[in-house]
Each structure stands twice: as C-alpha cells, then as structure tokens.
SEVOVO-528723 format. One line per field, with one value per residue (C-alpha): residue number from 1; residue in one letter; x, y, z. Coordinates in Angstrom, 3 decimals. Each point is the difference from the previous one (the first is absolute). Last residue first. Layout:
N
i	NUM|...;
aa	A|...;
xx	X|...;
yy	Y|...;
zz	Z|...;
//
This chain:
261
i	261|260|259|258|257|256|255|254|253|252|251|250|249|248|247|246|245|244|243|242|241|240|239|238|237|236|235|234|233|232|231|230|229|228|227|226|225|224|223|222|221|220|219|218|217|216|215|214|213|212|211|210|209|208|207|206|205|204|203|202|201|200|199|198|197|196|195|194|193|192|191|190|189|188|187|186|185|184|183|182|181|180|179|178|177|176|175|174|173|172|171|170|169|168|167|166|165|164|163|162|161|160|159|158|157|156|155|154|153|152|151|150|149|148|147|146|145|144|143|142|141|140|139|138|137|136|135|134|133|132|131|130|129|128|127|126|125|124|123|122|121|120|119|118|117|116|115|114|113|112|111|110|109|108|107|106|105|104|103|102|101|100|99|98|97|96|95|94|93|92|91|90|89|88|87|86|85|84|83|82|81|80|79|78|77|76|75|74|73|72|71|70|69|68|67|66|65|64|63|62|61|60|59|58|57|56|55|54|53|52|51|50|49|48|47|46|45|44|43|42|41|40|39|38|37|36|35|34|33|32|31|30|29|28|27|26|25|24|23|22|21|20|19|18|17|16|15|14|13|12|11|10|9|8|7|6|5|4|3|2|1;
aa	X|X|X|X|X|X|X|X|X|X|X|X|X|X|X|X|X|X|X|X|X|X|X|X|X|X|X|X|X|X|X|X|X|X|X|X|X|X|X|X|X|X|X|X|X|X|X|X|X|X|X|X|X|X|X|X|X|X|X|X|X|X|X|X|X|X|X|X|X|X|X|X|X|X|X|X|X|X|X|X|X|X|X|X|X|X|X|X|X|X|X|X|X|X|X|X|X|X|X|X|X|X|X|X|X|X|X|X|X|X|X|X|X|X|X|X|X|X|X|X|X|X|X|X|X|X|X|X|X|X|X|X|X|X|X|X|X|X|X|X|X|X|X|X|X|X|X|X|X|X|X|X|X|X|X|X|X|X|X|X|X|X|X|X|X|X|X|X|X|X|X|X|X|X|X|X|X|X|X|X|X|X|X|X|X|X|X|X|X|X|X|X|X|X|X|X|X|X|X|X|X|X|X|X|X|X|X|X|X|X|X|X|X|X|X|X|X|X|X|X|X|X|X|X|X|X|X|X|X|X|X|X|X|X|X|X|X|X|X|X|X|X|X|X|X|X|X|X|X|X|X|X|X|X|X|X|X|X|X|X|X;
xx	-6.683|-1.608|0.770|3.638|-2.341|-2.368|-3.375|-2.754|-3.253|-3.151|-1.738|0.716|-2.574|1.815|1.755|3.421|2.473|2.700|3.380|2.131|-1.060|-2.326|-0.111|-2.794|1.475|0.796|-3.470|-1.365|-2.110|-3.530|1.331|1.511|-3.211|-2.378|-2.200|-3.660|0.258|-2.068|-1.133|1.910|3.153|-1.909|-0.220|3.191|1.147|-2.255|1.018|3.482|-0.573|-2.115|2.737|2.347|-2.647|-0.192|3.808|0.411|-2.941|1.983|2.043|-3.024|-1.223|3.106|0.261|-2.827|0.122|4.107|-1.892|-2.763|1.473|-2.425|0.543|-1.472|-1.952|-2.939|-0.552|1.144|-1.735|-3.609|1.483|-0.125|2.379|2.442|-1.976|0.441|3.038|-1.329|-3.000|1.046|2.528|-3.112|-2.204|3.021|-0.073|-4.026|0.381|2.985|-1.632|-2.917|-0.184|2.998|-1.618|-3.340|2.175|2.057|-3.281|-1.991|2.722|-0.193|3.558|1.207|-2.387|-0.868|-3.589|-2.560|-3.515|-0.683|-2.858|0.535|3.637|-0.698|-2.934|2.554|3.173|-2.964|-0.674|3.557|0.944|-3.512|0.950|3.622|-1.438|-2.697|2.791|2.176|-2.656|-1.351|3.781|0.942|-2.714|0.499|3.565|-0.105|3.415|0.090|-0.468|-0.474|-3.067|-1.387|0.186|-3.647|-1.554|0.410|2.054|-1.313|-3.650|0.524|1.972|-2.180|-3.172|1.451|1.204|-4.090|-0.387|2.242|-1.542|-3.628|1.753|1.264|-3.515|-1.726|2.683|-0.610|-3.360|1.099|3.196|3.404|3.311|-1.191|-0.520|3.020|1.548|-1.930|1.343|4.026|-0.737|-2.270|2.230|3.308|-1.002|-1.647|2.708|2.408|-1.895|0.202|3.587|0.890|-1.785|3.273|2.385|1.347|2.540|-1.728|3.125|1.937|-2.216|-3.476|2.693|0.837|-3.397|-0.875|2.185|-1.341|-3.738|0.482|1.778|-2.631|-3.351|1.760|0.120|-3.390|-1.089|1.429|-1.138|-3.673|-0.071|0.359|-3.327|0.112|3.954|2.627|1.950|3.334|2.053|3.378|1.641|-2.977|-0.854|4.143|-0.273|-3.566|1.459|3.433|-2.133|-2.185|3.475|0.942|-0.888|2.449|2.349|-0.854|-0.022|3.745|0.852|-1.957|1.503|3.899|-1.087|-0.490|2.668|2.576|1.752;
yy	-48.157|2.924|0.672|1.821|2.767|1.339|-1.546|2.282|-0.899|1.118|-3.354|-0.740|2.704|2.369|-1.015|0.349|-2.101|0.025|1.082|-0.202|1.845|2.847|3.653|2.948|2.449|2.694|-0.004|0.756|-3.374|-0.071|-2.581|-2.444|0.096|-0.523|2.237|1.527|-1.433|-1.297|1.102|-1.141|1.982|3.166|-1.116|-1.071|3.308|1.825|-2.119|0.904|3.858|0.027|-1.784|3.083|2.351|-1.417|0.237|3.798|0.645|-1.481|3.645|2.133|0.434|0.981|2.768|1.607|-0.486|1.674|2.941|1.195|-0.818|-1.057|0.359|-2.910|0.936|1.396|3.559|0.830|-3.289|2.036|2.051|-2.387|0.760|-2.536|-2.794|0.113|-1.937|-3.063|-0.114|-0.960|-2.516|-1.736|0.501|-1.688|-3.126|-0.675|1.145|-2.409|-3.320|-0.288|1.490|-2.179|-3.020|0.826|-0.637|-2.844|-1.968|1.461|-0.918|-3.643|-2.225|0.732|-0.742|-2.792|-0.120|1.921|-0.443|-1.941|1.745|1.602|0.475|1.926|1.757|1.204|0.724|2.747|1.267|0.144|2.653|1.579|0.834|1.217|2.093|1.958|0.583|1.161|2.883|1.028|0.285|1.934|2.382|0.854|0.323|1.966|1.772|3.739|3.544|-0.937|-1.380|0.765|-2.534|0.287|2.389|0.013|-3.485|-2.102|0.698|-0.942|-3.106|-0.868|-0.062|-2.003|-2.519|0.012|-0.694|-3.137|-1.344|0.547|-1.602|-2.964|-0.099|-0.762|-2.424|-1.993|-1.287|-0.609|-2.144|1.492|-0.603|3.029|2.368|-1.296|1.130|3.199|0.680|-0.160|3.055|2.219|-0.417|0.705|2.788|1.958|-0.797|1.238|3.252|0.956|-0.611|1.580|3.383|0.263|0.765|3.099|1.485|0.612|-0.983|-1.974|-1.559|-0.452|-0.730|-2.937|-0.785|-0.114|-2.802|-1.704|0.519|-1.146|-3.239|-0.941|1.207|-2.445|-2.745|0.464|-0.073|-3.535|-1.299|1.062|-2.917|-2.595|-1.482|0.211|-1.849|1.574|-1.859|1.271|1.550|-1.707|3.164|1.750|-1.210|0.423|3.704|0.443|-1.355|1.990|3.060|-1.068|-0.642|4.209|0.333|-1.968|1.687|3.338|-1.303|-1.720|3.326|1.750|-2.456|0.397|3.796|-0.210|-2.340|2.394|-0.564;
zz	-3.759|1.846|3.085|0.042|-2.316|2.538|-0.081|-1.698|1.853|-2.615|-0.446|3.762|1.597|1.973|3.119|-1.997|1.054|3.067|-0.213|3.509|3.093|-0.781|0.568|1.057|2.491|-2.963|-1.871|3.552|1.819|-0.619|-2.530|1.922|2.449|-2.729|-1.209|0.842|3.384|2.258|3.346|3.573|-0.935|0.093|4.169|0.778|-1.528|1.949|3.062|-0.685|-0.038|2.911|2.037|-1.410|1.016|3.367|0.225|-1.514|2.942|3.225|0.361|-0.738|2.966|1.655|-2.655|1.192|3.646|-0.334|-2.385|2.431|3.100|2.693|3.099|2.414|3.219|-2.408|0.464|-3.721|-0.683|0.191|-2.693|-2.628|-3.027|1.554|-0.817|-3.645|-0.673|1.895|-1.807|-3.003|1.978|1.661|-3.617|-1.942|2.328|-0.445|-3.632|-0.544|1.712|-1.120|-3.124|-1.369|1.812|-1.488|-3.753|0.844|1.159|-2.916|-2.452|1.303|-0.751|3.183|2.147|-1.217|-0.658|1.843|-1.043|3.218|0.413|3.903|-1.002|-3.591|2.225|2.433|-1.998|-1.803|2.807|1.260|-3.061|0.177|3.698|-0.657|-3.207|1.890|3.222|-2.876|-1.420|3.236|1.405|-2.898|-0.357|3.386|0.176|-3.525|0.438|0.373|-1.343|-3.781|0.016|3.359|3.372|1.421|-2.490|-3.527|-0.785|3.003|-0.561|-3.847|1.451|2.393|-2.179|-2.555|2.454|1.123|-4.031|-0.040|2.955|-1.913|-2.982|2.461|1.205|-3.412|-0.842|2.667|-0.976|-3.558|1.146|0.658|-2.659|-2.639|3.254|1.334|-3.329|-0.232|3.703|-0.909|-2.870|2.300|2.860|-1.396|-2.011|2.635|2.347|-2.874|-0.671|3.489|0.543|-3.470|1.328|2.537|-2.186|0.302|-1.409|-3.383|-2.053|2.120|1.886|-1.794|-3.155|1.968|0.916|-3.328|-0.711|2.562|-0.450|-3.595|1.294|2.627|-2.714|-2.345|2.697|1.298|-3.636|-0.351|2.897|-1.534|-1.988|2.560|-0.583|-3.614|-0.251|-0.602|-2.762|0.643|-3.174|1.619|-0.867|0.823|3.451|0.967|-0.933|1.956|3.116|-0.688|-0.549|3.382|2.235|-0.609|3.831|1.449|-1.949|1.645|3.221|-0.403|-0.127|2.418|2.358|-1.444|0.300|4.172|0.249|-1.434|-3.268;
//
C-alpha cells in the first residue's frame, strides 16, 4: 500500500466516526437532552451523507453534490443548538446569520462553484467562519457570566470546543485542495500540483477527525443514560466475579442450593 491510498484510507474511516457515534449513543440509549437535540440529527445526516457518498463514487462517479449537502447539513443542524443556547435578542441575529449562510450556499451551488462541477469553497468558508464565531460567542458570554463550570464536566464547553476547533482546521485543509482550480495561481511563483496540494491537505485531517471522535464521545458521555454501563455493554462482554444475588425485590430471590440449610 502506497502512501497516497494509506491517506485515503485512513480518510475514509475517519469519516465513518458519526455511525460509531450514533452506535455507542444507542447501546448506552443516551438521554439527549432538549438543548442538544439536534446533535443527534447532525449525526444521522453525517452517516447518511457517508454512505451515500460512497455510492456518489462508485456508482455515479462523481461525488461532488455530497460536499454541498453536507455544509448545508452541518450548519443548519450545529446552529439550532446555539440558537437553543443564545438569549432572545441573539437569537434573532443568529437566524438572520443562518439565512445569509443560506444565501451563500444557493449562490455557491448554481453559479460560483456549480453543483456537481466543483467543491463549495464559498459555501464552505461562509458556513465554517458562521460556526467558528458562534462557537467563541458562546465561550464568551459563558466566561463573561461565570456560567462556566469545569470544563470538563460542561457539555456546552466540550461542545463549542468541537466547533471551534475542527471547523476552523477543516476549512484550512478544505481549502487547501481547491486552490489549484484558480487561475490567477497559474502565475503565482509557486506551482501548484493539483493532486500532490490535494493530498497534502489531507494528511493532518484522519487526526482532527480522530480528536473529533473523542470529544464526541466525551461529550454523549456527559448526558445520562437509559441503562447502566454493565448493561449497555453486548450480551457477550457482560460477566461477573463470583455469585452475587438477585437485585430484584427479596420476596422473589431464589438462593442457589449450597445456601440454604
């Protein structure tokens, strides 16, 4: 295996994380709570849009709707959740936020970049840069109100870090494999290769997925569960040292026959 696959490789994994997300959620049947509700659609919209990717690719051979329809996705789900964590007054300007994205990505999909001619860099950047600053907003007025308990143990903490920090990186090495399609950088002093820029941006993005990955988890973690942790467990991972009695209530406890006497 060459480099260049072992990256497309690892890319492909790193892009299945939402149906191992939404596999771990309902083995533990996580109590989402109303605030974070539409984390879970983000998810399911995640895996659909990767499984149809891959028949985008093989079947359709070309894929390059899915980009558009994810940055869509991805914004519309993440803002109704800082929509449901903002105040009244803000609330009215992250919908009109929400709407300019809108804009951009309808402009972005039939004229600037097309739907199925090239990426949505336009759409894209709108889209993250709108995320990024509701992601630090949000850090702000937590800071400025002191409504920010340990870090760790806040969902809204773990969750505007997750924003933060991977649609700020993603957008750098999203547009990284798009710059080549400019023609003023034909003239530039640096050549740019098409496939070598391409693949170079993607070499950090199996990591940042993987950090995404284990803040997600981090993050489901932090609401309750609908069972307890031995038994969100498979049938075939669940044992116990030694015998222990029944939890039930005692009238109906059957002791095992050494016991009784």
């Amino acid at each position: 295996m060459t480099w260049y696959n072992g990256i497309f490789l690892f890319l492909r994994i790193g892009e299945s994380i939402s149906l191992l997300i939404l596999g771990i959620m309902w083995a533990r049947k996580t109590k989402v709570t109303p605030v974070f509700q539409p984390l879970t659609a983000y998810l399911l919209c995640d895996s659909f849009l990767y499984i149809f990717d891959t028949f985008a690719r093989k079947v359709l051979h070309n894929n390059i709707f899915a980009f558009h329809i994810s940055t869509f996705c991805d914004a519309t789900w993440l803002t109704l959740i800082f929509i449901n964590l903002a105040s009244d007054n803000t609330r009215n300007w992250l919908k009109i936020g929400w709407l300019l994205f809108f804009a951009s990505a309808i402009t972005s999909a039939l004229w600037v970049d097309g739907l199925i001619t090239n990426m949505n860099t336009l759409s894209r950047t709108v889209g993250n840069c709108f995320l990024v600053f509701m992601a630090f907003r949000q850090l702000n007025q937590m800071i400025r109100h002191d409504y920010l308990v340990p870090p760790a143990k806040s969902p809204v903490f773990i969750f505007c870090f997750i924003v933060g920090i991977y649609y700020s990186c993603s957008l750098l090495m999203f547009i990284g494999q798009d710059l080549s399609r400019y023609s003023w950088l034909s003239n530039s002093i640096i050549r740019f290769n098409q496939q070598h820029n391409g693949v170079s941006a993607l070499w950090f993005y199996p990591f940042l997925r993987a950090l995404q990955f284990g803040m997600l988890l981090h993050l489901i973690t932090l609401f309750p569960m609908g069972v307890t942790p031995r038994h969100a467990l498979p049938q075939w991972l669940r044992f116990r040292l030694g015998w222990r009695p029944p939890t039930k209530n005692w009238r109906y406890r059957v002791l095992p026959p050494h016991l009784v006497g």
